[in-house]
Structures are given as C-alpha cells and as structure tokens.
N, C-alpha and C positions, 0 to 999 in steps of 0.2 A: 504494500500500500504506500502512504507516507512518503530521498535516491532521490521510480523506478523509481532534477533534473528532476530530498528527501522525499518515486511515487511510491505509499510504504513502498514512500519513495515521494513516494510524494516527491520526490526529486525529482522523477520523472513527469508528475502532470503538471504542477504547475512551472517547471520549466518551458516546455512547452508551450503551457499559457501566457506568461508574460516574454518568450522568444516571439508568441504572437500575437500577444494583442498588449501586453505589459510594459514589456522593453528591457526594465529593469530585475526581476526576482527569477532564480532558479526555481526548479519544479521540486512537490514532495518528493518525487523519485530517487531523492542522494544529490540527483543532477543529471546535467547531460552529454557528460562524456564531453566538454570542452575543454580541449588543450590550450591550458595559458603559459605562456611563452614572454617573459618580460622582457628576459637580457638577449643581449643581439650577440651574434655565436662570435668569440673571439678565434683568430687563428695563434696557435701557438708556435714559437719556435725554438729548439732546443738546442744549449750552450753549447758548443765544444769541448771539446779538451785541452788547457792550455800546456804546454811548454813539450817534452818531450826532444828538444832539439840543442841542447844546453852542452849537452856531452855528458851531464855528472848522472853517476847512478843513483837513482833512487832508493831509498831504502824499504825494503820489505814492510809494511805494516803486519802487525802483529796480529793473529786472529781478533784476539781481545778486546784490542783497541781501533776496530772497525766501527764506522761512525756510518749507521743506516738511519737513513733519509726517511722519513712517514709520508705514504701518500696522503697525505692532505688529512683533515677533522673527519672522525668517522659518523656515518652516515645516523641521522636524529633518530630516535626512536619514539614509536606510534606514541607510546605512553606519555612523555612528555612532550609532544607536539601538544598533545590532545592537554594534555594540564596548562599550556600555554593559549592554550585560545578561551575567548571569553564564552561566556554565560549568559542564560537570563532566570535563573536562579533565582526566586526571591530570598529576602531573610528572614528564615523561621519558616522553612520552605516544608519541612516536613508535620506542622503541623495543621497546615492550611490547604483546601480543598485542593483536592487532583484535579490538574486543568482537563482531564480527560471528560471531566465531568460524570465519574462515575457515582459522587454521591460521600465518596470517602477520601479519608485527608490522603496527601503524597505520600507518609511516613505506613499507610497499609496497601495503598493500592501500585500507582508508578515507582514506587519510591523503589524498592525493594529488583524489582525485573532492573533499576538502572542502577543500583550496583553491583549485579550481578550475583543477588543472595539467592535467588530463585530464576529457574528458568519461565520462558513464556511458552506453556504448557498448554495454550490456547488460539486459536487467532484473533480473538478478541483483545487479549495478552496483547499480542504485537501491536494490532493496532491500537488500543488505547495509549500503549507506554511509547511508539514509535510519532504517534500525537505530542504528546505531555514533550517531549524529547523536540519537537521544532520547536513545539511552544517554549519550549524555557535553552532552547540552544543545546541539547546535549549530544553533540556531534558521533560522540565515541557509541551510543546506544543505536544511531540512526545506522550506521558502518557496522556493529555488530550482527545488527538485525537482516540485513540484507543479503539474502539467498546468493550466492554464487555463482547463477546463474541469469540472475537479474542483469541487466542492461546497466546497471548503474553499477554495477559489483566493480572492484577497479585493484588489482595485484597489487599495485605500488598503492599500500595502504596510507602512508607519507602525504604524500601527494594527493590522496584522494580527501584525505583529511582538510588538507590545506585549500582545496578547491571547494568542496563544499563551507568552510568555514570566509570564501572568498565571493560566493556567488550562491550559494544550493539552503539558505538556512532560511528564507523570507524574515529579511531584516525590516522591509519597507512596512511588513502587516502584525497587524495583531489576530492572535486567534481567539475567536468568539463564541464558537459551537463547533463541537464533533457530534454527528447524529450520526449510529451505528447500527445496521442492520442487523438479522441472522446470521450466524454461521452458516452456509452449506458447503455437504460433503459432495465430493466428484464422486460421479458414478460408477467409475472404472481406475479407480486410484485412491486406494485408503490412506494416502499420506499427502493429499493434494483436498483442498476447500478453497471454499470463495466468499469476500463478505462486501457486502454493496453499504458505504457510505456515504455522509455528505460533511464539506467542514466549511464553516462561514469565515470568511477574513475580512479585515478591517484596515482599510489603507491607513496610516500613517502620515503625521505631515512632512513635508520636506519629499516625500515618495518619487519617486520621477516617472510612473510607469501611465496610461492614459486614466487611471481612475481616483477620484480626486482624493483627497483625505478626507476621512471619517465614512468612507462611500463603503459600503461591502458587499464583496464578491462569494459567491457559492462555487464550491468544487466538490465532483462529484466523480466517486470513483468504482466499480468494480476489481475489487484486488482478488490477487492470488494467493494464498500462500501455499509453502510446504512443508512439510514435517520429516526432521530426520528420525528415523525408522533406531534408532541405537538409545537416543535418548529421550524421545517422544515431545522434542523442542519444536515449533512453528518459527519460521522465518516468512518476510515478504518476498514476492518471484518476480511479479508484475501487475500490471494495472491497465483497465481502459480509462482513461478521466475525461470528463467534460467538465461545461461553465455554465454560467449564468450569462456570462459578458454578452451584450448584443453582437448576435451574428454567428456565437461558436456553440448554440445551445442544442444544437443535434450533432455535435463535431467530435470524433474522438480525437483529443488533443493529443495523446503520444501513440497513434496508431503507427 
C-alpha cells in the first residue's frame, strides 16, 4: 500500500499523483525509482611515480613498516542514515492517539510494529503502521515494510533511504483520515490479500504543487500484500491508486 513513489507505498501512488497533477510530492509507494544525480562526474587522474633515475638504491622497506593507503571513509550504514534524518514524531508521542486512527494510543497500537517489538501479522498491521509511518516520517518502517518485489523495493538500501527522505515522505501534506476497508484473501494464493483504502491529505502552506493550502485531496488505493510463509509477516507488493483531483478520478495513477 502506502514506496509502491511511500504506495504501501504509497510511494508509489501519490508519486504519481503529484508527477501528475502535483509537481511537487513523491507517491505512498516508497517513491518512484528516480535517480538523483547532484555532482557532475569528475575525471580523475592518477600521480606517477616520482624519481627512480637518481642512480642511488633504494632501501628495502621493511614489511612492518609499510604505510597502506585506505580507500576513502567507509560506506554509511542504513542505521544511522536512518537516525540522521528527521521526524515528525510528536512529544509524548506514545501516549496520544494513533494517527492511524484506530481508536488507540501509539504506545498499543503503531507504536510497537515500529520498533520492531512485534511483527505485522496482518494487512491491516501494515497498512495502518505503514500510515502512522508517513504521517509522522518514519522512513526506516516504510523501507522495512516493503515486499521485494514491489516496484519501489531498491538494493542500495542507503540511497533508497536518502531519496525517499529527499522526495517520497509528503512533506507539502498533512494527513487527515485513513479509511480502511476489509481484508480479502486471493483465491489461488494463501499468502497473497488485498485491502481497498482511502487517505484524505491536507495541503500545506508554502506547498508548490496545483492545490492550494488547506485544500484536501483523497487517495484511493487497492493494495496488495504478501505474506512470508516462514514467519507469517504481511508486507506491501503493490497498489492500483486513484484521486479525487479533477480529471484523474477514473485514472489509475501508477498503472
């Protein structure tokens, strides 16, 4: 749903949505698999070796005292990337209502699937806490949740972080309603459901995308999930999403 570009993923649909009608905000889906590319490629060129031509012999270096060179700072790890990017956390976050809108505070319901004390044993699981998780910024939960097979899934976990934390989190909206349908099971795959949503968002002032601030848009999604068969966890796969926006209200936006 929520990626695929956060569709659970949401990354995926309203990317999408504001690639096409917004301008400005990545999709639930994670994102959309856009490569950002800041620095402009340097060519490098490599020093020679000075002298050799003196006549005098060199003296042997001693194993010992060989002076190895490091290839450069080694490469950041997820964990603290992911500690390093901001929030929208409130404070005293775990005693106050689950933006999921389940009815119970953070500290019984999201709270618990985003630190990883309990797995999401449901698809309602994922998509309520993969909700809760744009609404309050929790990058590392929306990148967890995300089936490997989904369109949004991305190897270079690093980077996937940094892009979603760059473009994929709807900075410009507030969220105002998740309305969550049934679970349904596939017919021909015990480890495969589907759950049809809708989530209200709320522009933002300063926003840059065509809809104004205070103005709110509906997104509506049919997700997928799937369930690993080893430990009976739900992940999101994919999604059909549409809008409310005039014009795209029979449109599947990440078709």
């Amino acid at each position: 749903m929520l990626k695929g570009k956060p569709s659970f993923l949401w990354a995926a649909f309203l990317c999408i949505l504001i690639s096409s009608s917004l301008d400005s905000v990545v999709g639930f889906a994670a994102n959309k698999h856009r490569s950002i590319n800041t620095s402009s490629r340097r060519h490098l060129t490599s020093l020679s070796a000075k002298g050799g031509g003196s006549g005098k012999k060199k003296k042997p270096k001693r194993a010992g005292a060989q002076t190895i060179k490091g290839f450069g700072a080694p490469p950041p790890k997820l964990e603290d990337v992911l500690a390093a990017l901001k929030m929208r956390i409130p404070e005293g976050a775990d005693d106050k209502p689950c933006p999921c809108e389940s009815g119970i505070v953070y500290n019984d319901c999201c709270g618990p699937l985003h630190r990883g004390d309990r797995l999401c044993l449901t698809m309602t699981d994922v998509l309520r806490s993969r909700y809760t998780a744009f609404s309050w910024r929790n990058i590392g939960h929306v990148m967890s949740t995300t089936h490997p097979s989904c369109r949004d899934y991305r190897e270079d976990q690093v980077k996937w972080a940094n892009d979603l934390d760059k473009g994929g989190m709807f900075d410009s909206f507030e969220f105002v309603k998740l309305e969550a349908g049934p679970e349904v099971m596939s017919e021909d795959n015990e480890n495969e459901g589907f759950v049809q949503f809708k989530v209200t968002l709320r522009a933002k002032e300063g926003s840059n995308g065509r809809i104004a601030a205070g103005e709110e848009t509906k997104i509506s999604e049919r997700s997928t999930f799937l369930r690993d068969p080893n430990d009976g966890s739900w992940s999101y796969a994919s999604g059909d999403v549409r809008s409310d926006v005039a014009g795209l209200e029979d449109t599947t936006l990440n078709a």
